[in-house]
GUVOMI-14004 format. One line per 4 residues: number of its first residue (from 1); their letters; for each residue y, x, z of C-alpha. Coordinates in nm, 4 decimals. Example, Ala and Ser with C-alpha at 12.3 -4.5 7.8 and 13.67 -1.06 7.14 Angstrom:
# residues 2
1	as	-0.4500,1.2300,0.7800 | -0.1060,1.3670,0.7140;
***
This chain:
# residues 448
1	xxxx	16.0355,-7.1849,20.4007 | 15.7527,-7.1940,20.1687 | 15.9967,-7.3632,19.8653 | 16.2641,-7.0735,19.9246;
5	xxxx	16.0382,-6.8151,19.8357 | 15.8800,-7.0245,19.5466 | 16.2504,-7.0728,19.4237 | 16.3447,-6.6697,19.5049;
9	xxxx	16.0648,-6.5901,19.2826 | 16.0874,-6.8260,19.0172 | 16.4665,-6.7188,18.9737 | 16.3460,-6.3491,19.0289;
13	xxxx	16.0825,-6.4259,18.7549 | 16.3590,-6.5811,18.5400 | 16.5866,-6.2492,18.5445 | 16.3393,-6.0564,18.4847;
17	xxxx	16.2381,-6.2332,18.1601 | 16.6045,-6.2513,18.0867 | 16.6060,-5.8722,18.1475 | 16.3279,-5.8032,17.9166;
21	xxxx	16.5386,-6.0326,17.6081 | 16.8684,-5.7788,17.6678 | 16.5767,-5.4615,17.6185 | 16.4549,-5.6121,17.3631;
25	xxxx	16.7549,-5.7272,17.1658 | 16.9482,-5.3598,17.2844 | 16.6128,-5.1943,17.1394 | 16.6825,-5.4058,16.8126;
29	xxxx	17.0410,-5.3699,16.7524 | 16.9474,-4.9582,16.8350 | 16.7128,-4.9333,16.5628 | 17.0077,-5.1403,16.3520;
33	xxxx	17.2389,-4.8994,16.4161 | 16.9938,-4.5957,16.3525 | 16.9427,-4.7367,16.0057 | 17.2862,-4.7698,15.9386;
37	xxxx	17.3671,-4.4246,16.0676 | 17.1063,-4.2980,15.8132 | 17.1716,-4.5330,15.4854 | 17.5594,-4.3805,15.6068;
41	xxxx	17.4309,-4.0026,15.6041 | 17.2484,-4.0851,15.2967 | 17.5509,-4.2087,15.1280 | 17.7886,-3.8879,15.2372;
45	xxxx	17.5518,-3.6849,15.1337 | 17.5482,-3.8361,14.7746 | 17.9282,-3.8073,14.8054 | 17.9235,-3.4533,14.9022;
49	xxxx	17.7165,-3.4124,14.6498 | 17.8792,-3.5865,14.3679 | 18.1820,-3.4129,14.5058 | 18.0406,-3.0898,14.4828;
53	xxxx	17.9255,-3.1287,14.1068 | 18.3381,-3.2659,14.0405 | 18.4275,-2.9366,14.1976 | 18.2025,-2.7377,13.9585;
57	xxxx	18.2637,-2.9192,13.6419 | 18.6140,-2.9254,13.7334 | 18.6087,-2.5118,13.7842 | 18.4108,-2.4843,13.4684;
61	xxxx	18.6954,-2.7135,13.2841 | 18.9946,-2.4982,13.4229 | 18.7935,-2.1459,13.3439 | 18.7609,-2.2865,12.9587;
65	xxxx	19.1077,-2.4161,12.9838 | 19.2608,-2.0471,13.1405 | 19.0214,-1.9192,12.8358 | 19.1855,-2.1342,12.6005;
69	xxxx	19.5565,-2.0515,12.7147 | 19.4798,-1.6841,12.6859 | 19.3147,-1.7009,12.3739 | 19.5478,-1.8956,12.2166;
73	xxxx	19.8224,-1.6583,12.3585 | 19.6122,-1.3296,12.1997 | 19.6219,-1.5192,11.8676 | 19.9973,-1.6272,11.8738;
77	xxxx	20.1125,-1.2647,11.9431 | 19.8522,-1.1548,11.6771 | 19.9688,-1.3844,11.4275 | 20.2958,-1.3062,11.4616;
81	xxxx	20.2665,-0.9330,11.4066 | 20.0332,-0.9930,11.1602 | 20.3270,-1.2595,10.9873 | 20.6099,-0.9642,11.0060;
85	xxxx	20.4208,-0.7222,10.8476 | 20.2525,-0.9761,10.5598 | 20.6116,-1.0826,10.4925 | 20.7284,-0.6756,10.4983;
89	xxxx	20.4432,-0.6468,10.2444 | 20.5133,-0.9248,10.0154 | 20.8851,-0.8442,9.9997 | 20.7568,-0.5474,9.8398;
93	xxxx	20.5257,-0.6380,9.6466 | 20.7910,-0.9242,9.4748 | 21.0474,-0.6077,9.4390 | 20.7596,-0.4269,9.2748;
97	xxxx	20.7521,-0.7187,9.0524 | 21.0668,-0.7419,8.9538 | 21.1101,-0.3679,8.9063 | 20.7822,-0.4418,8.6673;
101	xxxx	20.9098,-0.7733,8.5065 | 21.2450,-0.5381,8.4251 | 21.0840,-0.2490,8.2656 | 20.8455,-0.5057,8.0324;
105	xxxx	21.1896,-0.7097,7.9423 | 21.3041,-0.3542,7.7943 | 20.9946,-0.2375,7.6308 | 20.9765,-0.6133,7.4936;
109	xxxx	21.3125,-0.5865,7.3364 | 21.2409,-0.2737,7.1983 | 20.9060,-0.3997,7.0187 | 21.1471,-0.7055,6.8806;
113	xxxx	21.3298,-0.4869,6.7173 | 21.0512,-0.2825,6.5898 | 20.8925,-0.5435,6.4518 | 21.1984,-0.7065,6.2979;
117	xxxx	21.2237,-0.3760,6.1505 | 20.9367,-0.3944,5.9343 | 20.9128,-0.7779,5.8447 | 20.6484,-0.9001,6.1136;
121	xxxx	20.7686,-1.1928,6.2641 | 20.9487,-1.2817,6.0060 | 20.9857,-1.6856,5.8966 | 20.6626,-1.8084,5.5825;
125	xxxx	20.7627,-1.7629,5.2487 | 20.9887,-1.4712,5.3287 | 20.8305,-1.1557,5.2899 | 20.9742,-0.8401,5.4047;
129	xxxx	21.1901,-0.6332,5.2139 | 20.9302,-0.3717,5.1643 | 20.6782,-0.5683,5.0271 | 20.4384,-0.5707,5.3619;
133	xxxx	20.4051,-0.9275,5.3159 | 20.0918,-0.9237,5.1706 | 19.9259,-0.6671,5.4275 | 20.0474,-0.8792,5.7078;
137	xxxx	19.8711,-1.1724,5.5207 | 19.5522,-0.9344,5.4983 | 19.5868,-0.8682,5.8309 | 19.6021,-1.1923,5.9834;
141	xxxx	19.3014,-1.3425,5.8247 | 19.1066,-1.0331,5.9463 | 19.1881,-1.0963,6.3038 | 19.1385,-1.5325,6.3091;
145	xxxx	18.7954,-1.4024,6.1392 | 18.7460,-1.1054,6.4167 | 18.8312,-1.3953,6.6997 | 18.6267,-1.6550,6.5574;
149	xxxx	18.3376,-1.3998,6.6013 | 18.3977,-1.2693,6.9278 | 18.4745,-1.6317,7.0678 | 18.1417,-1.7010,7.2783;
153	xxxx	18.0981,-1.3310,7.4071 | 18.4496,-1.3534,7.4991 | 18.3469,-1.6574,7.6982 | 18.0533,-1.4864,7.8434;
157	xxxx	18.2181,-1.1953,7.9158 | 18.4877,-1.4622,8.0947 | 18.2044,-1.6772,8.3146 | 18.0503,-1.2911,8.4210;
161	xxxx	18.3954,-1.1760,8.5500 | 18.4469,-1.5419,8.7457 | 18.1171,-1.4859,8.9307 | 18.1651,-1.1586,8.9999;
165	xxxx	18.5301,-1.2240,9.1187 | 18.3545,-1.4805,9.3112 | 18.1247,-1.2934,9.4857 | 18.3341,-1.0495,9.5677;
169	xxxx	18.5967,-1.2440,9.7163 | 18.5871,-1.2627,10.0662 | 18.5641,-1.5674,10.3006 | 18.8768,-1.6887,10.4753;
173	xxxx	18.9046,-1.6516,10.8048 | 18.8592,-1.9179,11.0905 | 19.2074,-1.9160,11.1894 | 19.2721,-2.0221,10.8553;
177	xxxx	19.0297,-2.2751,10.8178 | 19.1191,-2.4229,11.1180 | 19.4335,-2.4678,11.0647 | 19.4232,-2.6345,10.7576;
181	xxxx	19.2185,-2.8721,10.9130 | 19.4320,-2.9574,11.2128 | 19.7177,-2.9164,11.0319 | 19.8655,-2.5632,11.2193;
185	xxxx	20.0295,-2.2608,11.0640 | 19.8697,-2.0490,10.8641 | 19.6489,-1.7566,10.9297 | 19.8546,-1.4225,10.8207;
189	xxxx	19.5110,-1.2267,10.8706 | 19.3054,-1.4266,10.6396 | 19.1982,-1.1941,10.3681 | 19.2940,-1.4838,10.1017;
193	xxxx	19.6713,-1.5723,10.2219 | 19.8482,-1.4596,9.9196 | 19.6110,-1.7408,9.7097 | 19.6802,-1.9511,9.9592;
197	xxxx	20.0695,-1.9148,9.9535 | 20.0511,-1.8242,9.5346 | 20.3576,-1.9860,9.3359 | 20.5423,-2.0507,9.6635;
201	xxxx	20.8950,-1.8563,9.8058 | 20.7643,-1.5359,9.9718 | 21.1628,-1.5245,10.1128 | 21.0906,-1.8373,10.2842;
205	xxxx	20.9324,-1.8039,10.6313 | 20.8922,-2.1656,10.7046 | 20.6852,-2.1995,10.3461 | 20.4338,-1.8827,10.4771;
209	xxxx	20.3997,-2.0385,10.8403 | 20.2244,-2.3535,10.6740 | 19.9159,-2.4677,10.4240 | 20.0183,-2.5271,10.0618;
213	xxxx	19.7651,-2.8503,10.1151 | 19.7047,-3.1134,10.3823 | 19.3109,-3.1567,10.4621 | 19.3081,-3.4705,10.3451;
217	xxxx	19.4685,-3.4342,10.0181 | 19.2657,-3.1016,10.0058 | 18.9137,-3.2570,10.0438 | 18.9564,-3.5305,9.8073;
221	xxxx	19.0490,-3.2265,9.5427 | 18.7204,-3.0759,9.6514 | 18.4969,-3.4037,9.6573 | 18.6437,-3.4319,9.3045;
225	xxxx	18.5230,-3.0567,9.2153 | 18.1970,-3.1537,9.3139 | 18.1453,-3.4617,9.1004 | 18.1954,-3.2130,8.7963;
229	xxxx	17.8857,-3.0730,8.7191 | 18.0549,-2.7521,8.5357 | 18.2693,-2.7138,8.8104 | 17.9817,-2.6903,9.0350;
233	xxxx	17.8277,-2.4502,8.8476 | 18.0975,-2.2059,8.8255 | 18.2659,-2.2769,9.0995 | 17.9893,-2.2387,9.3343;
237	xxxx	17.7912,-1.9353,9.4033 | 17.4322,-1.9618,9.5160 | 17.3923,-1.7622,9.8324 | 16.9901,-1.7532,9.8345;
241	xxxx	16.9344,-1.9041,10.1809 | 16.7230,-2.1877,10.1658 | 16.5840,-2.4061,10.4048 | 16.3780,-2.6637,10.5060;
245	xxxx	16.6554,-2.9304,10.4794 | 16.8812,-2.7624,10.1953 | 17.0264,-2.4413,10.0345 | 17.3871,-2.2726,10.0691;
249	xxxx	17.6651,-2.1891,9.8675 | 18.0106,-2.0023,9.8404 | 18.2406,-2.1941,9.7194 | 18.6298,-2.0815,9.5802;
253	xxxx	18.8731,-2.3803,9.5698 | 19.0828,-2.1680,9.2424 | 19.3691,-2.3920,9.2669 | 19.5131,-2.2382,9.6629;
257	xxxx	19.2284,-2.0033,9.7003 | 19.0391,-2.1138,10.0039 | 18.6798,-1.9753,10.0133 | 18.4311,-2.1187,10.2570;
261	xxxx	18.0503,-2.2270,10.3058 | 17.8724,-2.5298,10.1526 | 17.5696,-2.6723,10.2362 | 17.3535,-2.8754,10.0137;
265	xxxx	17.1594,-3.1288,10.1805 | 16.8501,-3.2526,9.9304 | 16.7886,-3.6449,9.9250 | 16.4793,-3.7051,10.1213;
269	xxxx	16.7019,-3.5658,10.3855 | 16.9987,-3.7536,10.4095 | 17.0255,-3.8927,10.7364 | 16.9946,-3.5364,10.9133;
273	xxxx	17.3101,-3.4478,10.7323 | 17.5241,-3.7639,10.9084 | 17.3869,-3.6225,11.2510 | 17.4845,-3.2464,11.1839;
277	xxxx	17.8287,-3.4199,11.0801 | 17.8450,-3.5683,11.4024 | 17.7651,-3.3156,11.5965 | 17.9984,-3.0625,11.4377;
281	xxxx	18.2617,-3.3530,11.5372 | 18.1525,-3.3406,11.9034 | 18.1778,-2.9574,11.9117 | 18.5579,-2.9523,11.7227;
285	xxxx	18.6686,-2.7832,12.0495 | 18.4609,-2.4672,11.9965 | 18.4928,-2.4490,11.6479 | 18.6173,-2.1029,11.4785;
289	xxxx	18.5116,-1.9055,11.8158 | 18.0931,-2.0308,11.8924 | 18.0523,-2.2925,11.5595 | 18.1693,-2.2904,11.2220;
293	xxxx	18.4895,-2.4977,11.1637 | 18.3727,-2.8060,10.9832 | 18.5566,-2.9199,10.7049 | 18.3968,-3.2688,10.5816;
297	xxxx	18.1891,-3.3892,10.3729 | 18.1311,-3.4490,10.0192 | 17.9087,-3.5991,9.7462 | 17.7185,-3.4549,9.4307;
301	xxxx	17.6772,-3.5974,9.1195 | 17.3623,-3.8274,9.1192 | 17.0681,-3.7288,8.9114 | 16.8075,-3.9199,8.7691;
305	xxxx	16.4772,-3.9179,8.5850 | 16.4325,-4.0439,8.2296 | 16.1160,-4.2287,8.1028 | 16.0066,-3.9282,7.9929;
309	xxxx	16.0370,-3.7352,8.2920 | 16.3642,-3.5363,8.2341 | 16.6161,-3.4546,8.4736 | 16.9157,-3.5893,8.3402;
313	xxxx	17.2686,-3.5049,8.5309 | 17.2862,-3.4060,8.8747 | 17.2006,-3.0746,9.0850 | 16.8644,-2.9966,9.1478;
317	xxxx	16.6578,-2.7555,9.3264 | 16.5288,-2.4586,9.1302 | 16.1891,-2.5951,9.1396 | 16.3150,-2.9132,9.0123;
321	xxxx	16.1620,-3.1135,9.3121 | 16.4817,-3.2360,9.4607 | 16.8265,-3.3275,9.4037 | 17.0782,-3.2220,9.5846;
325	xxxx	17.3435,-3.5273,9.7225 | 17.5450,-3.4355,9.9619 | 17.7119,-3.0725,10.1054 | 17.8262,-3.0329,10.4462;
329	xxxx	18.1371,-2.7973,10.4336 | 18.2381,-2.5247,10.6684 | 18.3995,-2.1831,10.7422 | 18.1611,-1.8711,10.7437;
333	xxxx	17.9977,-1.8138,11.0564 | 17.8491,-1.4741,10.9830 | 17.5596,-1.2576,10.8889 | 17.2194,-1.2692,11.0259;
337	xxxx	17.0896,-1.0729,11.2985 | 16.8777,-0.8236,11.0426 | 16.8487,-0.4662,11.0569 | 17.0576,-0.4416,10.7115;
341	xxxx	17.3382,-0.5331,10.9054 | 17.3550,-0.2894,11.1599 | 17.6418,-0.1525,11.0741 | 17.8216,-0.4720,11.1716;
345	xxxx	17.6368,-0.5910,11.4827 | 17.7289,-0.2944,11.7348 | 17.8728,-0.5692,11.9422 | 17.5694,-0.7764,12.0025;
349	xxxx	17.4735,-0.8625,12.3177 | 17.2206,-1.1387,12.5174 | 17.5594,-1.2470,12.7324 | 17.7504,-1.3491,12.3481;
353	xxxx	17.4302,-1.5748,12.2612 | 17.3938,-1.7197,12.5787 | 17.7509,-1.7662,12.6107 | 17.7414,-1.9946,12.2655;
357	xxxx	17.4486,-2.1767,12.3723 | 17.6522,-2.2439,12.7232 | 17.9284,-2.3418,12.5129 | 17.7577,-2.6168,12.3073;
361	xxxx	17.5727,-2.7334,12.6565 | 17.9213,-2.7836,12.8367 | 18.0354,-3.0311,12.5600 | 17.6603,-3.2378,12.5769;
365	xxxx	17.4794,-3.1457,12.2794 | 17.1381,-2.9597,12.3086 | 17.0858,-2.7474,12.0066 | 16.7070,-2.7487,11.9402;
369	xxxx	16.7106,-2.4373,11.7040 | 16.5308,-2.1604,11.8878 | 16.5688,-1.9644,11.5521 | 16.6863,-1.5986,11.4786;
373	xxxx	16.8127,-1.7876,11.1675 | 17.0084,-2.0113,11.3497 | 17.1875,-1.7489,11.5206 | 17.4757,-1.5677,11.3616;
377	xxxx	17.7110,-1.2455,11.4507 | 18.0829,-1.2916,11.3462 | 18.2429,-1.0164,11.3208 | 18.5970,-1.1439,11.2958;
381	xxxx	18.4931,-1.3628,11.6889 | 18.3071,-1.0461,11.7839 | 18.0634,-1.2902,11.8994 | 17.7762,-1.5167,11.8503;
385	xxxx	17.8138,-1.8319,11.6208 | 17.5066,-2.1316,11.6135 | 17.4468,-2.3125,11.3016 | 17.2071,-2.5253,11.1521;
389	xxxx	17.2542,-2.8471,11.3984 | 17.0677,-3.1319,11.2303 | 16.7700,-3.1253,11.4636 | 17.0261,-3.1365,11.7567;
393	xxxx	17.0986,-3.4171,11.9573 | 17.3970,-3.5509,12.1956 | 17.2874,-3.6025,12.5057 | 17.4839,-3.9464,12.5729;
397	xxxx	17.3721,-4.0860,12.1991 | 17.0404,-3.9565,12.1352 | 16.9966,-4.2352,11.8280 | 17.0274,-4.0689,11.4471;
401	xxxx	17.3227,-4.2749,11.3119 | 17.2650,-4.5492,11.0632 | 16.8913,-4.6102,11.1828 | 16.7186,-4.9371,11.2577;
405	xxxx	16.6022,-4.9548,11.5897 | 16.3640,-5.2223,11.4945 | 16.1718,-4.9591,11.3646 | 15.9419,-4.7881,11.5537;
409	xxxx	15.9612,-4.4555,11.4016 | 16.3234,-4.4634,11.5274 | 16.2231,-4.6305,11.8341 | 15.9644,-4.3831,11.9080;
413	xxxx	16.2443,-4.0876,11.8411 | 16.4904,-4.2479,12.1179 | 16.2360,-4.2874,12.3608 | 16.1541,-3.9514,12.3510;
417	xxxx	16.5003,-3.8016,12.3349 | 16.6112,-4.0121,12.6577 | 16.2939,-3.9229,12.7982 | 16.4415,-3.5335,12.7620;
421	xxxx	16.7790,-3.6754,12.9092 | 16.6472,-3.7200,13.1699 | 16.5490,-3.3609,13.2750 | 16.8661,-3.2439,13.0650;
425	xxxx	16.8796,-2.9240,13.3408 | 16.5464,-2.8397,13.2663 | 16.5842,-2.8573,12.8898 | 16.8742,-2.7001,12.9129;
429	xxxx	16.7093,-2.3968,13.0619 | 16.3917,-2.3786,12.8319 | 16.7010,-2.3714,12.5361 | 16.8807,-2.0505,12.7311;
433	xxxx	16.5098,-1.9134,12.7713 | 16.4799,-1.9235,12.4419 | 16.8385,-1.7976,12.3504 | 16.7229,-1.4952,12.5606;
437	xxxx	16.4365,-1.4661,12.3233 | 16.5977,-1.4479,12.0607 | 16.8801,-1.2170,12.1486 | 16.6190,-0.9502,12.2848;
441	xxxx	16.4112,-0.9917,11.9514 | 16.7187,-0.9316,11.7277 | 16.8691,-0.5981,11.9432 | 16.5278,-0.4751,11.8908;
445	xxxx	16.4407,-0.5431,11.5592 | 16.8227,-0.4227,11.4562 | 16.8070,-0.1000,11.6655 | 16.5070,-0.0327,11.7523;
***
């Protein structure tokens, strides 16, 4: 009797233990199952919220695309009323010229005869029959010795009237620009179409819908410009902004009439101009409506110091410090935000800067300016337009191009521009902060 209950207890003893294992392993395969629940929860709630940031940048991509289509739309239907009543105006301006070239051919004839009449004109050695000869001799020394004498003021009087003209002219329009660049029609608005379409078949509408000039072929006359020193100097009008990194200029291509920005970068500051060059690539999209359209680059003549310290060749700054090497070339973005242009900035509002800076954010580049002077009202966009990008950054290449990372200058320049990628919200704030600045400073100091 006494070994039953021994063996009912030992086997009583024995489930129990055996109970306890199940708890325990139950208790372990619980807590399992907990964790898996939560590293599950955490993971659809990265996916909900990676989702939710697709959603948004997809919304943000349609809204620019919708703005695009309707822009683009507004521009066709401008461009074509604008190209039936260019062409109504041309046809009669050429009738104006014919009626012209007829009337001349008639007053022409008339003068032949004239002249015939009394022996000018008439072949050497032959004089006329009334012995005016002589006085026509008389008379044609005087005026070789009257022309030699007026030669160089004529020339003078000739380089004043090509600056002036060049002032004057005004620049062409981004539509224009654009288009010559990405190889669309032309602009029928810009101010300078009739250079632009000079010499060709006004009759023709397929000749006015495009550029006389490819970009390519177009830059490469420019680049060549440049590498003439004269050509620079009367072909380029000094605009008297200068800056830390350079100086601008308006510049008149004579030969199809395009008129546009350049910006002359000095030496010691090279490199920034290859990283404004790529960031005006990044930002092609908004070009001609928040940037400038950029239109390449180009080289100067190289300058150099004799032995005995003359500047020989080249284009230098007026204190004769630097020389200027390369130009960074682009449409005109506009006047500054100053109280002598009031007049033209009725229009200005914080939402137009803030909508620029937004602009340049969406397509990852962080502007760094912060600058009344890097802010500009176009009055053609009715809107803001940034400039001045070579202290900007992309925000997925940070590096300048063409340094050495095994320096540590450059190194030290990375480190801190990923160390601002990585709060790219936050620095993208601070930059609409200071956008806001800016655009309350300027409506004040214009209209206050």
């Amino acid at each position: 009797m006494e070994m039953d209950e021994q063996t009912e207890r030992s086997f009583l003893r024995q489930r129990l233990e055996d109970n306890d294992r199940l708890v325990e392993e139950k208790d372990r395969a619980l807590q399992q199952a907990q964790e898996t629940i939560r590293v599950l929860q955490h993971v659809v709630q990265q996916t909900t919220q990676q989702s939710q940031e697709k959603d948004m940048l997809l919304q943000k991509t349609l809204k620019r695309e919708r703005r695009a289509r309707k822009g683009k739309e507004r521009m066709q239907k401008e461009r074509d009323d604008a190209m039936q009543k260019f062409q109504e105006k041309i046809r009669g301006l050429q009738h104006a010229r014919l009626s012209t070239l007829g009337g001349h051919s008639n007053r022409s004839q008339e003068n032949r005869n004239t002249l015939s009449e009394s022996g000018v004109g008439m072949p050497p050695g032959i004089s006329a029959p009334d012995g005016t000869g002589l006085v026509r001799a008389t008379h044609a020394t005087r005026t070789e010795e009257s022309n030699t004498q007026g030669q160089s003021k004529t020339t003078e009087i000739a380089e004043q009237k090509s600056r002036e003209r060049q002032r004057n002219r005004p620049y062409c329009s981004q539509h224009c620009l654009l288009g010559l660049v990405e190889g669309e029609p032309i602009d029928p608005t810009c101010p300078n179409v009739a250079f632009h379409c000079a010499g060709e078949d006004y009759e023709d509408s397929v000749t006015l819908r495009f550029h006389p000039v490819n970009h390519f072929k177009w830059l490469c006359l420019i680049r060549g410009q440049l590498l003439n020193e004269n050509a620079f100097r009367t072909r380029f009008n000094f605009q008297g902004v200068v800056g830390d990194t350079g100086t601008v200029f308006k510049v008149i291509d004579w030969e199809y009439g395009y008129t546009f920005v350049a910006k002359a970068i000095i030496s010691p500051h090279m490199i920034l101009s290859e990283r404004e060059s790529r960031v005006y690539k990044r930002l092609k999209p908004i070009q001609g409506e928040y940037v400038p359209v950029y239109l390449g680059m180009a080289d100067l003549p190289l300058g150099v110091v004799d032995e005995y310290g003359e500047r020989v060749g080249g284009i230098w700054t007026d204190d004769g410090d630097h020389n200027l090497k390369q130009m960074i070339l682009l449409s005109w973005a506009g006047v500054p935000l100053v109280r002598e242009h009031r007049g033209l900035l009725e229009g200005l509002s914080i939402e137009k800067g803030k909508d620029a800076l937004q602009a340049v954010h969406e397509l990852g580049v962080r502007h760094r300016g912060g600058q009344m002077g890097h802010v500009l009202y176009n009055t053609e966009r009715n809107g803001i337009m940034l400039v001045d990008f070579e202290t900007s950054y992309l925000c997925d290449d940070p590096g300048l191009p063409g340094q050495n990372n095994h320096n540590d200058e450059a190194l030290e320049k990375t480190e801190g521009q990923l160390a601002i990628e990585e709060n790219e919200d936050l620095c993208a704030a601070e930059e609409m902060g200071e956008m806001t600045n800016v655009m309350i400073g300027a409506l004040k100091a214009v209209f206050a």
